[in-house]
N, C-alpha and C positions, 0 to 999 in steps of 0.2 A: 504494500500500500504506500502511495506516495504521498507522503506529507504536505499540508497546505502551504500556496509559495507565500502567502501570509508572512504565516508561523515563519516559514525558512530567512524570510526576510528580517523580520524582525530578530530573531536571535542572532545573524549575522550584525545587526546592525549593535546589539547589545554587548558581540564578543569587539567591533571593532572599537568601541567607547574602552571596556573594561581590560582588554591587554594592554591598551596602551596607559590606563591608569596602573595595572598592576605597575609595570615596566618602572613607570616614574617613581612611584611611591617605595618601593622594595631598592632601588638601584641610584635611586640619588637620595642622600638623606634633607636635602633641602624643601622638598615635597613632603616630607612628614611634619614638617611645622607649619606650610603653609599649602594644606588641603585642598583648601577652595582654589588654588594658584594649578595644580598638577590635574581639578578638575576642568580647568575649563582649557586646558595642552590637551588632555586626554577628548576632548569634546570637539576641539579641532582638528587635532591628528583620525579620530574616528570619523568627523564628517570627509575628511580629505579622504580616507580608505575608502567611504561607502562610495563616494563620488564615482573614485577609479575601477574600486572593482567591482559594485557589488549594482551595475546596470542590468543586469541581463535581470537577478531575482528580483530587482523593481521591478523592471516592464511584466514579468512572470505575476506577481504582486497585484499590480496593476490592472491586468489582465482579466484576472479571474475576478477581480472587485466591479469591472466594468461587466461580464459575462454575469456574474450574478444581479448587478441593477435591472440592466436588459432582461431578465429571465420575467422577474418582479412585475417589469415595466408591462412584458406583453401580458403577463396575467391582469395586472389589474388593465389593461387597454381592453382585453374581452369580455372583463364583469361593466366597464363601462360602454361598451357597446351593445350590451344586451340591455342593462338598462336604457338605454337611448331609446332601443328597439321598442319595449314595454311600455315607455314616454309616449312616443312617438305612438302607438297604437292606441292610447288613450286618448290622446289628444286630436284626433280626426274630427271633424266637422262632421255632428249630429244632425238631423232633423231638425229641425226650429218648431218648436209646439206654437202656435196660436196662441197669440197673447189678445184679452180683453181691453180694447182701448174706451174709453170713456169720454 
């Protein structure tokens, strides 16, 4: 079974943030006292990786978020087109009854 390119997506995107914080945090000791400083290196070196490599599991990502809207879309397109249908056959031009004018 092949896992959803979501899911594959998103944990790429998780590991490309968190190696690059481990990396800093364990190997430089100047990133241990200033945390928020090795968070936002690791936040840019991760968005720089997703950038480079990780195109293909976006568009895959992508993809199937667009295939499931469209799936949704055509469903509700035929509950509203049968409604219209039901509307539309109510709504025909009756008989006129004879009205008492005075």
């Amino acid at each position: 079974m092949k896992p959803a390119p979501f899911f594959v997506y998103s944990v790429l995107r998780l590991l490309a943030f968190l190696v690059p914080l481990a990396i800093l945090w364990f190997f430089f000791p100047i990133f241990r006292e200033f945390w928020w400083l090795a968070a936002i290196f690791a936040a840019l070196i991760g968005t720089s990786i997703s950038m480079l490599f990780l195109r293909r599991p976006l568009t895959e990502a992508s993809a199937a978020i667009v295939e499931r809207r469209e799936a949704r879309a055509s469903t509700g397109q035929e509950d509203a087109d049968a409604e219209d249908a039901v509307v539309d056959g109510e709504s025909e031009p009756r008989a006129e009854e004879p009205r008492d004018e005075k």
